[in-house]
SEDO-981021 format. One line per 4 residues: their letters; for each residue x, y, z of C-alpha. Coordinates in Angstrom, 3 decimals. Example, Ala and Ser with C-alpha at 12.3 -4.5 7.8 and 13.67 -1.06 7.14 Angstrom:
BEGIN
AS = 12.300/-4.500/7.800; 13.670/-1.060/7.140
This chain:
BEGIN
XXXX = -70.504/-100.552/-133.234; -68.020/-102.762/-131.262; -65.486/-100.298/-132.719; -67.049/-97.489/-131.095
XXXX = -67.935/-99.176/-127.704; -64.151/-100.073/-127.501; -63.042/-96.491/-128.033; -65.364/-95.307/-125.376
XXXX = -64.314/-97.649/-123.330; -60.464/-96.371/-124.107; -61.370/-93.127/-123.476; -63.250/-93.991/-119.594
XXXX = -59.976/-95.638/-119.067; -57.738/-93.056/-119.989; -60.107/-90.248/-117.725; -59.866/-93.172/-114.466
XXXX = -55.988/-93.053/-114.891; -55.816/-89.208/-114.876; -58.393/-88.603/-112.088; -56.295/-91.090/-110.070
XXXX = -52.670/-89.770/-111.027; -54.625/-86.030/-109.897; -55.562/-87.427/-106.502; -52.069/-88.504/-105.658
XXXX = -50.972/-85.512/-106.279; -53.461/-83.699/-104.109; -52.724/-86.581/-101.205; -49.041/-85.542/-101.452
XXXX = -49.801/-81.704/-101.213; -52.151/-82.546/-98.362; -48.569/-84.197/-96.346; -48.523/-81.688/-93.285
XXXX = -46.504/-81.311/-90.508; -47.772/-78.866/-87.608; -46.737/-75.691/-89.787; -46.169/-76.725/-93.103
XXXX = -47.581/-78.679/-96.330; -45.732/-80.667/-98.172; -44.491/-82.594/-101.318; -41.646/-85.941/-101.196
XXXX = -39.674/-85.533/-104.257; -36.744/-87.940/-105.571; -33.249/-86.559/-106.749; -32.576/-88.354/-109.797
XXXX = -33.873/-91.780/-107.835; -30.991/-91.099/-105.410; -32.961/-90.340/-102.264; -36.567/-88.304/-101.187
XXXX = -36.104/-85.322/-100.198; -39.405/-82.697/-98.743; -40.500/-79.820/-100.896; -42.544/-77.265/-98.863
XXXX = -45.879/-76.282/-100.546; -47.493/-73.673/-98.133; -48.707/-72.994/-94.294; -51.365/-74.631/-92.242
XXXX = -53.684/-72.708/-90.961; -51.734/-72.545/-87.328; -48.574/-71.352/-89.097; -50.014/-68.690/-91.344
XXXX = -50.846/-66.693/-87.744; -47.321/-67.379/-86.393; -44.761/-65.079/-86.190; -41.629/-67.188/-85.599
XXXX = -40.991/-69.978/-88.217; -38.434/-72.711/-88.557; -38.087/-74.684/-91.961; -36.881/-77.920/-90.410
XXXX = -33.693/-79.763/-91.448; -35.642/-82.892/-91.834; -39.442/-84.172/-92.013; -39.968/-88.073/-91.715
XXXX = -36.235/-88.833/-91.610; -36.250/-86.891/-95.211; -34.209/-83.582/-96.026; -35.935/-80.150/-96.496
XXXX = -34.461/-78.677/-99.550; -36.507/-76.956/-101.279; -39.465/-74.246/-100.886; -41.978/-72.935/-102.855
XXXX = -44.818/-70.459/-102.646; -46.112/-69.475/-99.269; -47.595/-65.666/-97.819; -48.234/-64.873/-94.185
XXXX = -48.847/-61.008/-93.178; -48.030/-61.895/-89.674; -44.573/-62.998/-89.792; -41.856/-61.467/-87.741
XXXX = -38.583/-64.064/-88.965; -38.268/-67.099/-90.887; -35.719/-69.731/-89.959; -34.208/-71.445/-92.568
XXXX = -32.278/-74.667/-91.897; -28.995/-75.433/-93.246; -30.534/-78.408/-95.207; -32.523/-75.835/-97.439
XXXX = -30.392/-75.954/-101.031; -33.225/-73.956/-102.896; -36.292/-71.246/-102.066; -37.784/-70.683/-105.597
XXXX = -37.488/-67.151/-106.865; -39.839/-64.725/-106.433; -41.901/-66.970/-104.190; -41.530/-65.943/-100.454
XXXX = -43.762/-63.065/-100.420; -43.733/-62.397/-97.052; -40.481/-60.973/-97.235; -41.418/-57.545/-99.271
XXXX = -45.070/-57.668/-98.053; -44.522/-57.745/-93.970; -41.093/-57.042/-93.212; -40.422/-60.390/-92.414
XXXX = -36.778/-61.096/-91.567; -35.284/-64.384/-93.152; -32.431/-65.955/-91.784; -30.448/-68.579/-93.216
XXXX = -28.430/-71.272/-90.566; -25.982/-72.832/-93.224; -22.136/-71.968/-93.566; -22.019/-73.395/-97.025
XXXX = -23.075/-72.181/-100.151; -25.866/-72.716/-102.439; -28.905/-71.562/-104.669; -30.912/-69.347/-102.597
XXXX = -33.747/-66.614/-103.585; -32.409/-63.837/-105.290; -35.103/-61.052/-104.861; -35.092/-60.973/-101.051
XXXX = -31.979/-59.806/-98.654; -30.991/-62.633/-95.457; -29.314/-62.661/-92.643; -26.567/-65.264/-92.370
XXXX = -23.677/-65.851/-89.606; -20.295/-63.518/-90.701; -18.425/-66.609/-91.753; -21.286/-67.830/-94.287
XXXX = -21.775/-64.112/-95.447; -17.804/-64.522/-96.552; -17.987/-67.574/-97.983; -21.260/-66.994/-100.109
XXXX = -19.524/-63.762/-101.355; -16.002/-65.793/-102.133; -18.115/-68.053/-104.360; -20.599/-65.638/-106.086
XXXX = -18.957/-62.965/-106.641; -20.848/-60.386/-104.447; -23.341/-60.730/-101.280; -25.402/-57.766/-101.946
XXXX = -28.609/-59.478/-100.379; -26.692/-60.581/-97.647; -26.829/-59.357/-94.549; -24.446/-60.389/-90.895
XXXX = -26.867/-61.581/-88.329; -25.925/-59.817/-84.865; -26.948/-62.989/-82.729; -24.996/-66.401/-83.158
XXXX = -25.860/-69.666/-81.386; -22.674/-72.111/-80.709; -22.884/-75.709/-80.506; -19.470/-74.971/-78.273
XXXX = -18.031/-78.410/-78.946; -15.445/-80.124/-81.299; -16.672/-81.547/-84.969; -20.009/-80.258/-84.543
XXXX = -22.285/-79.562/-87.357; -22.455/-76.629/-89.765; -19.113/-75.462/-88.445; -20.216/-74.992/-85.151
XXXX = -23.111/-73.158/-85.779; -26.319/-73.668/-84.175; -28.497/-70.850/-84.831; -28.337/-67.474/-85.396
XXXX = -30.733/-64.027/-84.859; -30.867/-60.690/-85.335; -32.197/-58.072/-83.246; -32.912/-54.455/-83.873
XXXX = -31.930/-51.949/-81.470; -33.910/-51.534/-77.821; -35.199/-55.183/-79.234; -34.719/-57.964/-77.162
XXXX = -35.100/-61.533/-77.586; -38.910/-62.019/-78.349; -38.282/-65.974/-79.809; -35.549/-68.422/-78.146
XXXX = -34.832/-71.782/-79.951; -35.217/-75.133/-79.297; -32.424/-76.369/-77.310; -29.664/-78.024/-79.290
XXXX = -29.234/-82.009/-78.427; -25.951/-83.532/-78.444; -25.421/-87.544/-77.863; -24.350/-88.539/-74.637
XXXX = -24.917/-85.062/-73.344; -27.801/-82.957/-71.718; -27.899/-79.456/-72.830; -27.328/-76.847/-69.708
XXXX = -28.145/-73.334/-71.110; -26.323/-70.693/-72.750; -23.707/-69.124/-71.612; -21.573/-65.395/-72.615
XXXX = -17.988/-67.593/-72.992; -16.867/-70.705/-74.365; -15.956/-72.077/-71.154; -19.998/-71.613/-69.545
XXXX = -18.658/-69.729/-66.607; -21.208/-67.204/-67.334; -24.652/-68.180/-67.706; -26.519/-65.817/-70.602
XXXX = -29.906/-63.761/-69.182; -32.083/-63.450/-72.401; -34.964/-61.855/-69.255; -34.881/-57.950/-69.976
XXXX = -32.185/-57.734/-72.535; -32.134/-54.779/-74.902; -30.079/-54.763/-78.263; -27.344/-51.935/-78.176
XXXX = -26.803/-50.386/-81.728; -24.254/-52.720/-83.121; -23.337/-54.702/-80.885; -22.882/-58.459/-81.580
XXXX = -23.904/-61.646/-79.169; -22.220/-64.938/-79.442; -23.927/-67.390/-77.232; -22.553/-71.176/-76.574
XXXX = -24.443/-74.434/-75.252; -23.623/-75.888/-72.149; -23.197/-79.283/-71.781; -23.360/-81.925/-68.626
């Protein structure tokens, strides 16, 4: 009888532990940030890094995303499964090292542009075409073997000053013809410096008007930070 009480008393234990491990687990996909859900995951016991579960509730009626470079001080490099019928473009941050396959469904479902703000190589989604900056479409097709789901984004964002991150690129766009520029990130920070606008020319003699512009057909915009 003792025997048997013991056992039970094994098996209450073991169900505690599991309903416990299950709520952490539901805590860490309940980690949110304004737009997205969220997991912290450890590489190899290296560092955390954020894996992106899904949209709030806010995000899934937005139409301009970014995937951050960093939540809570932590990288963004991964992303799994998330739909949204109302997206126009996705930003994808040049900290991003993986989107699982198969998983962005927006992409075939909506139209949704994706556009990916790294110069460097890595695992990305293979079932869904992006837009990249000309020098990362060139690179990812020196090191695969083939860019065939890449596509050259016709609007490129400049930090515009020396060793800056990501080779110098900010963020990039693309704009269909007669389209103009419905979405305008947030400014770029740079220490010591206060950001001044963007400008047509390296040297910020000519101050860029995103009021009223129309996209020609192929024409390409390079725009570059001011700084004061």
């Amino acid at each position: 009888m003792k025997l048997k009480a013991s056992a039970i008393l094994m098996i209450l234990i073991l169900i505690l532990c599991f309903c416990m491990s299950g709520c952490s687990c539901e805590n860490d996909e309940r980690l949110h940030t304004e737009d997205f859900y969220y997991r912290i995951l450890s590489a190899t016991g290296k560092y955390d890094y954020v894996y992106i579960t899904g949209l709030t509730e806010k995000a899934k009626n937005a139409e301009f995303l970014i995937i951050p470079d960093e939540i809570d001080g932590m990288p963004v490099e991964s992303v799994g499964t998330f739909t949204s019928m109302t997206l126009k473009k996705l930003y994808v941050s040049k900290s991003v090292r993986r989107i699982i396959k198969g998983r962005i469904l927006f992409a075939r479902s909506s139209g949704c542009k994706v556009l990916y703000i790294s110069n460097i190589f890595k695992c990305i989604e293979e079932n869904c075409t992006y837009y990249v900056s000309e020098h990362a479409e060139k690179n990812y097709r020196e090191k695969s073997g083939g860019a065939k789901l890449m596509k050259v984004a016709n609007v490129s964002y400049w930090y515009n000053y020396p060793d800056a991150p990501n080779e110098g690129i900010y963020f990039i766009d693309d704009l269909n013809e007669g389209e103009g520029f419905e979405f305008v990130p947030p400014d770029p920070t740079r220490d010591n410096f206060t950001f001044a606008g963007w400008y047509s020319d390296e040297e910020c003699t000519e101050p860029f008007d995103m009021d009223g512009f129309s996209m020609s057909a192929d024409q390409r915009i390079n725009l570059y930070a001011g700084w004061k």
